[in-house]
C-alpha positions in Angstrom: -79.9 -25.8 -88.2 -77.9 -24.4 -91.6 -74.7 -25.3 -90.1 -76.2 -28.6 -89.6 -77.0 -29.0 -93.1 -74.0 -27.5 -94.0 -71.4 -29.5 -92.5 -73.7 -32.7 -93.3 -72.6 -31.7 -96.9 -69.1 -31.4 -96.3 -66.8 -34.0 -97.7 -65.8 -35.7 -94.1 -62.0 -35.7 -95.2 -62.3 -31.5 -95.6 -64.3 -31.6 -92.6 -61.5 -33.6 -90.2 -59.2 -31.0 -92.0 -61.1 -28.3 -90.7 -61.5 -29.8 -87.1 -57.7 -30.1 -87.1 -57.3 -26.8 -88.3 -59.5 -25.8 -85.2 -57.3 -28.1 -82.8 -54.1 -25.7 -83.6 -56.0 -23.2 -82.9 -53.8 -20.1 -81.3 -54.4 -19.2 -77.4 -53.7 -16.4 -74.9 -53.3 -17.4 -71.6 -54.5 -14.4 -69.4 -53.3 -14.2 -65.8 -54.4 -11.4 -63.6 -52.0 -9.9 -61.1 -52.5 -8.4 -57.9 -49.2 -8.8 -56.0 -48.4 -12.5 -54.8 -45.2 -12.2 -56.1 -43.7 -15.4 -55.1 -46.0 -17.6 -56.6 -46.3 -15.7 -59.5 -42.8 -16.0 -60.0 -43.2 -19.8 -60.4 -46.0 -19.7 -62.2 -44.5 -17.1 -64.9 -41.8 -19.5 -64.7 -43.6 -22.6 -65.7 -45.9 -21.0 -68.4 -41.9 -20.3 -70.2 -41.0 -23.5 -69.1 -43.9 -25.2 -70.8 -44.7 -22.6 -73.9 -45.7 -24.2 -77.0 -49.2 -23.5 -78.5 -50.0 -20.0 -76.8 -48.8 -16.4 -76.0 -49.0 -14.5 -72.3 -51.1 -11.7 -71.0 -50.1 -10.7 -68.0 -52.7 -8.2 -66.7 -51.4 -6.3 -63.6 -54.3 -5.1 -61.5 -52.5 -1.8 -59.8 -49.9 -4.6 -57.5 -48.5 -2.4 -55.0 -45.4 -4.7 -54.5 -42.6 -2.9 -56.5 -41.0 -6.3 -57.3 -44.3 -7.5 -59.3 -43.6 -4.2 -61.7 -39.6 -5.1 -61.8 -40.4 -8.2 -62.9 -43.0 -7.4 -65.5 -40.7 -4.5 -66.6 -37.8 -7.5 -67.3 -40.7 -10.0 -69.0 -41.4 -7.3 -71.0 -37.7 -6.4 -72.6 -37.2 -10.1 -72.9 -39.8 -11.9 -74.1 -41.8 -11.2 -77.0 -44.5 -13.3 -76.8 -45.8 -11.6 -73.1 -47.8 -8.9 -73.3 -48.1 -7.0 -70.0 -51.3 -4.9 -69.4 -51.0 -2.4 -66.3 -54.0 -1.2 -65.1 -53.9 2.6 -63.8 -55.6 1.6 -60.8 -57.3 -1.2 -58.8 -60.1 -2.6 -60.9 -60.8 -5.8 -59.3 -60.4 -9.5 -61.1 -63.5 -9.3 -63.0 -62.8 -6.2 -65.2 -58.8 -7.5 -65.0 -60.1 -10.7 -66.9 -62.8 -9.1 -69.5 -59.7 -6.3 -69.9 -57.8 -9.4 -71.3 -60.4 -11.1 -72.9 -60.7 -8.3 -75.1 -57.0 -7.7 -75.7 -57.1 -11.4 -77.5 -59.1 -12.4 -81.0 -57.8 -16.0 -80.1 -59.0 -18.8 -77.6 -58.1 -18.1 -74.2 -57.2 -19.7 -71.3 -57.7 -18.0 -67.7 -55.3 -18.8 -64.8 -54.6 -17.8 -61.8 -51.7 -16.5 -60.7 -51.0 -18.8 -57.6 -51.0 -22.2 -60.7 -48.1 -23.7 -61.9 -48.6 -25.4 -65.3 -47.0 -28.8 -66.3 -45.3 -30.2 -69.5 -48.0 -30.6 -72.6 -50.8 -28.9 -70.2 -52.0 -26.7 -73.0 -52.6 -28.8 -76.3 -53.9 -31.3 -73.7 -56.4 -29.1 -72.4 -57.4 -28.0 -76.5 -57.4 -31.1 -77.7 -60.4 -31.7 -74.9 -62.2 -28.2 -75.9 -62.8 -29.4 -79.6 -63.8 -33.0 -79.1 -67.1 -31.8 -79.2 -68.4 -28.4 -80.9 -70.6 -27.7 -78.1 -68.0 -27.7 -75.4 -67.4 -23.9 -74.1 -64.9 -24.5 -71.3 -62.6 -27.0 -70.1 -61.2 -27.2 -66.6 -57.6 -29.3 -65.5 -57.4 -31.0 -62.9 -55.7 -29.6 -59.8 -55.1 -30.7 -56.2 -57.2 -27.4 -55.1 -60.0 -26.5 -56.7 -63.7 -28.4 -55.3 -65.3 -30.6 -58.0 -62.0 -30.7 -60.2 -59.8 -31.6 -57.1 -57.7 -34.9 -56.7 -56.8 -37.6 -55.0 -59.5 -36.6 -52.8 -62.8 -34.8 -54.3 -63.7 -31.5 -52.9 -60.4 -31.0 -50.9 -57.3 -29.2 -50.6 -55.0 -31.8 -51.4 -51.2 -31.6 -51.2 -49.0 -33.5 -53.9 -48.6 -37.1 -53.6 -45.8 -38.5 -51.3 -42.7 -38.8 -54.0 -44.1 -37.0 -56.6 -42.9 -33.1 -57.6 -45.3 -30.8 -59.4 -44.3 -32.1 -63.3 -44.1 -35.7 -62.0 -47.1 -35.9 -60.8 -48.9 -34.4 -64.1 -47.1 -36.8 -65.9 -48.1 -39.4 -63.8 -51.9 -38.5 -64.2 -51.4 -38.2 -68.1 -50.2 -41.7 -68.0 -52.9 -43.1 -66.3 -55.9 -40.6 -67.1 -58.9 -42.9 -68.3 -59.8 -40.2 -70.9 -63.1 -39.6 -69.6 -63.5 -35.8 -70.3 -66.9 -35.8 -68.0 -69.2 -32.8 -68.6 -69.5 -30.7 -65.1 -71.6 -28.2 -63.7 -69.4 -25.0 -63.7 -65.8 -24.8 -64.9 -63.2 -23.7 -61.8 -61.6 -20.1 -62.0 -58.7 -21.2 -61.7 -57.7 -22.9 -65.2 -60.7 -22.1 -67.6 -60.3 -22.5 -71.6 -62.7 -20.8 -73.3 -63.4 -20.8 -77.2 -63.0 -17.6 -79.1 -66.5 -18.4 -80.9 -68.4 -18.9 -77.3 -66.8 -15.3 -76.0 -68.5 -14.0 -79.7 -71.3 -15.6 -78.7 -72.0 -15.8 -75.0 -70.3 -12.5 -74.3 -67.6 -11.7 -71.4 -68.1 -11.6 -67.6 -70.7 -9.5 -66.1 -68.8 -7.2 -64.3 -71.7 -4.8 -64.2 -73.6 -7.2 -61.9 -71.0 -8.9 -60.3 -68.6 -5.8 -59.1 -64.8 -6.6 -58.3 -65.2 -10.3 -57.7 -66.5 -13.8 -57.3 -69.4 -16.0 -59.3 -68.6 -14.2 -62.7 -67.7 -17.9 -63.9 -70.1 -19.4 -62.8 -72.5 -16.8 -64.1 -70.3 -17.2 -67.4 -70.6 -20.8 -67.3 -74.3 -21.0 -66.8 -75.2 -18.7 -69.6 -73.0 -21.3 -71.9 -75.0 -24.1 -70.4 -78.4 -22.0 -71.4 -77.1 -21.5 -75.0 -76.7 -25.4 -75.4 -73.2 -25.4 -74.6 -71.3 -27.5 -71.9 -68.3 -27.5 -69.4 -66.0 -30.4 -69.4 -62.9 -31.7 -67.2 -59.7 -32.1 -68.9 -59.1 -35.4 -66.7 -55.9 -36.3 -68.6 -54.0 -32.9 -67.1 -53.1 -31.6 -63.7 -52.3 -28.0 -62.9 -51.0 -26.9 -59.2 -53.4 -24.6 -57.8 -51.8 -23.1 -54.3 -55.1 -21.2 -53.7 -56.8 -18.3 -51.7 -53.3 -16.2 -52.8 -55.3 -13.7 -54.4 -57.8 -12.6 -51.2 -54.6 -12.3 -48.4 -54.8 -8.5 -49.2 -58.3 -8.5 -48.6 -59.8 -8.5 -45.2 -61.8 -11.7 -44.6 -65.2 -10.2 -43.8 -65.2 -7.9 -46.7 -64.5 -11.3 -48.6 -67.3 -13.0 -47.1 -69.6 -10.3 -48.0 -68.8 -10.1 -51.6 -69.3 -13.8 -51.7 -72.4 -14.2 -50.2 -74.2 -11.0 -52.1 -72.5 -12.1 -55.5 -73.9 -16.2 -54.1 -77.8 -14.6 -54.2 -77.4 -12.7 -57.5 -76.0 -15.8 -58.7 -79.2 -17.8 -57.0 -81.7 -15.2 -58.1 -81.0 -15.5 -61.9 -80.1 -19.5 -61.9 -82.5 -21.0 -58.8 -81.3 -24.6 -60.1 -77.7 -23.6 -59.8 -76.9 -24.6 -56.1 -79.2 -27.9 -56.6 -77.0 -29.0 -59.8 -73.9 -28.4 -57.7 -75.0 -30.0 -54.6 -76.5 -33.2 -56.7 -73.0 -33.3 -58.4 -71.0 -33.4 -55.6 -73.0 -35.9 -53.8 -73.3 -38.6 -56.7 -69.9 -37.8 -57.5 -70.4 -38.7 -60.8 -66.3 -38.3 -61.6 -65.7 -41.5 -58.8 -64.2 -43.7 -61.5 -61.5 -40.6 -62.0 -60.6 -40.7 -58.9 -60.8 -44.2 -57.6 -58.7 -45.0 -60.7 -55.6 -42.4 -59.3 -56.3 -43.8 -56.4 -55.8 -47.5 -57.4 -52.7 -46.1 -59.5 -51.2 -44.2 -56.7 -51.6 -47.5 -53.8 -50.0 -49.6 -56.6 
């Protein structure tokens, strides 16, 4: 309520001049490591490629391919905006990401190592955080990942006939209606995240939680019970090659994570499966994609 009153006060030319000074606000992009070197090769290399607004984290979770710590060794000599954090020992993608939240008093953005970003995807994707002071994450789009997936929703989809990686984020820039439509959860894969909701909200619950899996969306409904809300960035597209990070990991112990981590998850938010389920069946995001569709057939 007193920031209410107080920014009801403020001159609205000093406030726009504050909201801009918010919009250039400095981020880290965090990427946790655990070997995949190949596509985290291209992913390093588009994150150079398209640098403008944010430094690197790289946070190596204990790879035991010998290439991943050549590489980071050479990223590390040559580039002084990466800063690599090697973790004595295996520590699973939960404490990886908190380890780099913490490293950063900036905004962050989260991303996977298996992504590969294209041109203008970060001021894109902050421009979209502070539209609205109550927005706490803001997810790309991508042709893998569920409820932020195109052309078609909830699938793996593979680029467009004719269209490489950058084209085809151009291409949706072009066209994007600008809709930035709130959403249930944000998707681990891309995830911006104001400095002023980690103050508030906190990091993920890796007490609870373990090595991996629903910490996001655990993250993301604790925003939603502050007042906050999770929003897709439907004018940028990110490559998301997925399930990279689990071919170490046998696919029964994967399962079993999952589901135990699914009824914690359950447990503390009964509604949660209800508001995903009614989400994807509505589809309340149609016009998004019937719109790339039209674009794409045209």
């Amino acid at each position: 309520m007193q920031e209410s009153l107080i920014l009801k006060n403020i001159n609205p030319t000093v406030l726009l001049r504050i909201l801009d000074k918010f919009r250039d606000s400095k981020i880290d992009v965090i990427v946790p490591i655990y070997n995949a070197y190949d596509e985290l090769c291209q992913c390093i290399e588009s994150l150079i490629k398209y640098r403008n607004c944010y430094d690197i984290i790289l946070v190596n979770d204990c790879s035991n391919d010998s290439r991943i710590n050549n590489l980071l060794a050479q990223l590390d000599e040559n580039y002084d905006f990466i800063k690599i954090i090697n973790n004595a020992s295996n520590i699973g993608n939960i404490n990886s990401v908190n380890l780099g939240m913490r490293s950063s008093n900036n905004d962050i953005i989260l991303l996977n190592s298996d992504t590969v970003v294209t041109p203008g995807w970060a001021n894109k994707i902050r421009h979209c955080a502070y539209l609205d002071g109550n927005i706490a994450t803001v997810t790309p789009l991508t042709n893998n990942g569920t409820i932020c997936s195109i052309p078609k929703f909830l699938e793996n989809n593979d680029i467009p006939q004719g269209f490489s990686i950058d084209s085809f984020g151009e291409f949706i820039e072009k066209i994007s209606l600008r809709k930035y439509p709130e959403i249930p959860t944000a998707v681990g894969f891309c995830m911006y995240i104001k400095r002023k909701i980690i103050e508030d909200v906190g990091y993920y619950d890796n007490l609870t939680y373990g090595r991996g899996y629903c910490a996001e969306n655990d993250f993301c409904m604790r925003c939603i019970n502050k007042g906050y809300k999770n929003v897709l960035c439907d004018d940028t597209f990110i490559f998301h090659k997925g399930g990279v990070s689990f071919l170490g990991v046998k696919n029964n112990i994967y399962q079993e994570n999952l589901s135990e981590n699914m009824k914690i998850l359950l447990n503390r938010y009964p509604d949660y499966m209800n508001i995903v389920r009614q989400f994807c069946e509505s589809n309340p995001l149609k016009e998004i994609h019937e719109n790339i569709n039209f674009h794409l057939s045209h």
